[in-house]
C-alpha positions as CSV (number, residue, x, y, z in Angstrom):
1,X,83.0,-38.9,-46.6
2,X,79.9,-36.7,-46.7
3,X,76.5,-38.6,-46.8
4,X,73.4,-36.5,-48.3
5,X,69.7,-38.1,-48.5
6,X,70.9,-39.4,-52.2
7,X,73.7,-41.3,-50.8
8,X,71.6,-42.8,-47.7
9,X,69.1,-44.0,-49.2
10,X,71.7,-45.1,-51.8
11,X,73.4,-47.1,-49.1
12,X,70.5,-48.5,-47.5
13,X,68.6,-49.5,-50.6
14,X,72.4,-51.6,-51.5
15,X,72.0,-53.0,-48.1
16,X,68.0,-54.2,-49.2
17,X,69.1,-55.0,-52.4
18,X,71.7,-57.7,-51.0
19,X,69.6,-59.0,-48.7
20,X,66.8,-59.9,-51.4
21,X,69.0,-62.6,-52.7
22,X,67.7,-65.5,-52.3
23,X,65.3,-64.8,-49.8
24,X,62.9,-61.6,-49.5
25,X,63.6,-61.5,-45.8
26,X,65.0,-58.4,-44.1
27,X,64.6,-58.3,-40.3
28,X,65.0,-61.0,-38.0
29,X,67.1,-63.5,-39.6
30,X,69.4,-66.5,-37.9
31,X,71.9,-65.7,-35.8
32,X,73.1,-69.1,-35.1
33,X,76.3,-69.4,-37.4
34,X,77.7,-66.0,-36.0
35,X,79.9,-65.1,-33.7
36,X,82.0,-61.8,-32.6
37,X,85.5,-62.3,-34.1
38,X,88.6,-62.6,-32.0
39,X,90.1,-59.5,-32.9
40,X,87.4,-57.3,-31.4
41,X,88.0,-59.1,-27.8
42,X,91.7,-57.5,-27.6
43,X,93.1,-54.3,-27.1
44,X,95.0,-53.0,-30.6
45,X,97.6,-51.9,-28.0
46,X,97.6,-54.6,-25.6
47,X,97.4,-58.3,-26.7
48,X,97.3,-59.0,-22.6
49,X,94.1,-56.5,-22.2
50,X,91.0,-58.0,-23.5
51,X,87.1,-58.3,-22.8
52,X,85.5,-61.4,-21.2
53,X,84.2,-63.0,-23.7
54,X,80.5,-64.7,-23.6
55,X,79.7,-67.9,-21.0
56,X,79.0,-70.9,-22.2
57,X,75.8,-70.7,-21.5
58,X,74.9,-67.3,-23.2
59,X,73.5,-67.7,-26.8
60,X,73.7,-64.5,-29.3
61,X,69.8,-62.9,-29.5
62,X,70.0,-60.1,-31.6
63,X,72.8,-57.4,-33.4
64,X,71.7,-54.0,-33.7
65,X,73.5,-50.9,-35.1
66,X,73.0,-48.0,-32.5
67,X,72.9,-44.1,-34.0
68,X,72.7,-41.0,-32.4
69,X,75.3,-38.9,-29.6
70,X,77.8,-39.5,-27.0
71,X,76.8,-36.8,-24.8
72,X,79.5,-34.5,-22.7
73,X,79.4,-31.6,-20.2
74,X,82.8,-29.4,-19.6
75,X,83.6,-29.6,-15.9
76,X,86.5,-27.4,-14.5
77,X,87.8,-27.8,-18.4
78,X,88.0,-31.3,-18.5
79,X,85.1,-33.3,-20.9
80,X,82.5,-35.5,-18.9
81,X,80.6,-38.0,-20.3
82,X,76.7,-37.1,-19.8
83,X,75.8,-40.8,-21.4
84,X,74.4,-41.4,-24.6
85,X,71.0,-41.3,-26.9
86,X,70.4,-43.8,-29.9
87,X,67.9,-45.2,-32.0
88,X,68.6,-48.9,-32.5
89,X,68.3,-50.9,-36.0
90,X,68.0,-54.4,-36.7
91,X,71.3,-55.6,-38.4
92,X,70.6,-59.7,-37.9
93,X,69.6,-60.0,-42.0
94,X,73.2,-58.0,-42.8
95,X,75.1,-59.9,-40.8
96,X,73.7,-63.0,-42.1
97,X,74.4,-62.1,-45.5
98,X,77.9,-60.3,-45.0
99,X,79.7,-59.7,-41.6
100,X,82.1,-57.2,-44.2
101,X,78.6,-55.4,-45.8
102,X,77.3,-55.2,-41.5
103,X,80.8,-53.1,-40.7
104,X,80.3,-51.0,-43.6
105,X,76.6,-49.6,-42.9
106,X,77.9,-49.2,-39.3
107,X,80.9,-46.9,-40.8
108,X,78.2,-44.9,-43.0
109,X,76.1,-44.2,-40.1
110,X,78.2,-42.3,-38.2
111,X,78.5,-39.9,-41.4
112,X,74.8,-39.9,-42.3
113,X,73.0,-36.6,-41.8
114,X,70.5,-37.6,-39.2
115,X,67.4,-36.3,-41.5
116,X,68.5,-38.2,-44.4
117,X,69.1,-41.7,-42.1
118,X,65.7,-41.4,-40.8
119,X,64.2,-40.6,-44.5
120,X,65.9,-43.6,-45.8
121,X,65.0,-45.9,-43.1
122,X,61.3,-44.7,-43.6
123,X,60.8,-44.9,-47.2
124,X,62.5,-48.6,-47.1
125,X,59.9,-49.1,-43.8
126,X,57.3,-48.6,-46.8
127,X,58.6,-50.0,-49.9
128,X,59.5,-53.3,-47.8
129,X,56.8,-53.6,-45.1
130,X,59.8,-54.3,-42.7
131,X,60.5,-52.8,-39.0
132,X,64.1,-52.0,-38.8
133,X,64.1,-49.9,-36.1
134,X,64.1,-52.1,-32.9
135,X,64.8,-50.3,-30.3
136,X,66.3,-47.3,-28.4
137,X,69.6,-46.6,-26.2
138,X,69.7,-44.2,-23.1
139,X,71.4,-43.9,-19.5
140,X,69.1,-43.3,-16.7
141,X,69.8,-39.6,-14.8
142,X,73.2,-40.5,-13.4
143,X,75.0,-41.1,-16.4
144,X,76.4,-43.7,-15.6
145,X,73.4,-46.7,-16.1
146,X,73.0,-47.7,-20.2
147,X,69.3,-48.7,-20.3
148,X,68.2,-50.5,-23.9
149,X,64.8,-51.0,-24.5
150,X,63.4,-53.4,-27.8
151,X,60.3,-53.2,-29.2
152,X,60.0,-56.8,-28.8
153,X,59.4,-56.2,-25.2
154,X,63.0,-57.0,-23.9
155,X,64.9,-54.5,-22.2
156,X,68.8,-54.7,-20.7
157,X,69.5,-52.0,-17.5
158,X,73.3,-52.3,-17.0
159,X,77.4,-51.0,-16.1
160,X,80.4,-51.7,-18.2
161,X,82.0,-54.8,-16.9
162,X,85.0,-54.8,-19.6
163,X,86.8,-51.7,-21.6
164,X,89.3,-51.7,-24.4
165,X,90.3,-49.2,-27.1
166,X,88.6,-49.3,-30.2
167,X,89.5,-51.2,-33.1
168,X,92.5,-50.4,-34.8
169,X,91.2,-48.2,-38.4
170,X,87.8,-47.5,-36.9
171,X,86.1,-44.7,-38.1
172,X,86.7,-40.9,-36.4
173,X,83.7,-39.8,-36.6
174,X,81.8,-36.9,-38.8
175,X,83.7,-33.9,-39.2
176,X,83.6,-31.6,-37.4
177,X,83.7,-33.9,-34.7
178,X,86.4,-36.6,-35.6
179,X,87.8,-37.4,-32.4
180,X,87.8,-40.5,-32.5
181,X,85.7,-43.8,-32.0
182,X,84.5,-44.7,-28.5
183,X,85.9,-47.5,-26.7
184,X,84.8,-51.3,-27.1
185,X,82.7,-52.6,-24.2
186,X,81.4,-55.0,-22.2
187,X,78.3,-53.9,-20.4
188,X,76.5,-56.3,-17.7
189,X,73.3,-56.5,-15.9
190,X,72.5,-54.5,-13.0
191,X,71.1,-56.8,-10.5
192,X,67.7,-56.6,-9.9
193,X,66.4,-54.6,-12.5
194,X,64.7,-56.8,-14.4
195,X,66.7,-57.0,-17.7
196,X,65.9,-59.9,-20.2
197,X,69.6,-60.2,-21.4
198,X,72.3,-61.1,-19.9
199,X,75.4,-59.3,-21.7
200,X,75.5,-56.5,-23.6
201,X,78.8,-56.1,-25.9
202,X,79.6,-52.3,-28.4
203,X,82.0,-53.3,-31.2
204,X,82.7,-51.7,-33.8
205,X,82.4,-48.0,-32.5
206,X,82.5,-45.1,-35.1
207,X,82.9,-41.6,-33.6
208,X,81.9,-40.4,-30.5
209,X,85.0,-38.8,-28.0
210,X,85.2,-35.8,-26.4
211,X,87.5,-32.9,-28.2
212,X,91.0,-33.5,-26.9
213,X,92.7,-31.2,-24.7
214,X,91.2,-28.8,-21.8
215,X,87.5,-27.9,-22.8
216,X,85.8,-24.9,-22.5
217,X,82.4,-25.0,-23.7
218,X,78.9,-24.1,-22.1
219,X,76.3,-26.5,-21.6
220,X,76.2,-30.1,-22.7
221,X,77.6,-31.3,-26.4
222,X,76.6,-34.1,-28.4
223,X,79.0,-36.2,-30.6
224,X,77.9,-37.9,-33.4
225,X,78.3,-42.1,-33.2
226,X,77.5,-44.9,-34.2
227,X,78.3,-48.8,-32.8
228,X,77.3,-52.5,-33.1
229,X,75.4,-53.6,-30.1
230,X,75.9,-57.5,-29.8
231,X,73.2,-58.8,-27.3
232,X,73.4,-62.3,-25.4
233,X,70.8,-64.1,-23.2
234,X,71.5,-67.2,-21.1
């Protein structure tokens, strides 16, 4: 699927659109009826390998989408993860409307020229008066920290406690760089570090590995991706 600045903002005003009815309300919504399905706690491949799932104590805060690049260097030909960049967009009002309409957006993104996405989510900025960017993704300078950071203040500095495949039928990725989607995670708190949530699950990856096979390039190269964050506080 190719996405041009037509079909973006196409896809984004559909998104608004639904979310008008019945309440003008676009950001921010309740996340108290929602939960992460089953499904996306087990490997497709492995019923016995699966991600912790949240304590009893930990209460859903927000959903984001996250959109940008898993980043990789070649090293002695094999592909090595350099971490990742992404902008972070509110997804609480989709998911409260349609958990189905949240996955789709989340496939689109990945395919989105990055121009258009940001053109879309600006002119609906305007028309709606609404903030749906809320944040941005990053790894500190050894590649191997995720550090989120929310314009509401709150911030999560972390590891990957929990790893599975991706979901079975999730998106490739934007040709030409449909490898595959990124695996599922669980991503805890590094102690000490000050973060204001306490687990940090991606679902519903889109895009995002390495080429397959021995690489060979120079330099470091950015796959396009897309993924749900699901963030949890105690």
């Amino acid at each position: 699927m190719r996405f041009t600045l037509a079909s973006a903002v196409t896809v984004l005003v559909g998104a608004v659109a639904v979310l008008a009815l019945p309440a003008p309300k676009y950001t921010g919504c309740s996340l108290s009826s929602v939960q992460i399905p089953d499904e996306a706690f087990v490997d497709p491949n492995n019923s016995t390998n699966t991600l912790p799932r949240p304590a009893a104590n930990e209460k859903l805060a927000k959903i984001v989408l996250g959109y940008g690049s898993q980043n990789y260097s070649c090293v002695d030909g094999v592909a090595t993860p350099n971490g990742a960049v992404a902008t972070l967009y509110d997804l609480s009002c989709a998911f409260a409307v349609s958990p189905e309409w949240a996955d789709v957006v989340t496939r689109g993104a990945v395919q989105m020229d990055p121009t258009a996405q940001l053109a879309g989510i600006q002119m609906l900025k305007n028309m709606f008066n609404a903030q749906f960017i809320s944040g941005v993704h990053y790894f500190k300078g050894d590649f191997a920290t995720p550090n989120f950071e929310f314009t509401d203040k709150g911030k999560f500095i972390g590891a990957v406690a929990g790893k599975i495949p991706a979901l079975a039928g999730s998106d490739a990725g934007k040709r030409p760089d449909n490898f595959g989607a990124v695996p599922s995670l669980r991503l805890a708190p590094k102690q000490g570090m000050g973060s204001t949530y306490s687990t940090i699950y991606r679902l519903h990856t889109a895009g995002g590995s390495p080429p397959p096979g021995k690489c060979s390039w120079q330099g470091q190269r950015q796959i396009p991706y897309a993924a749900q964050y699901w963030v949890y506080r105690t």
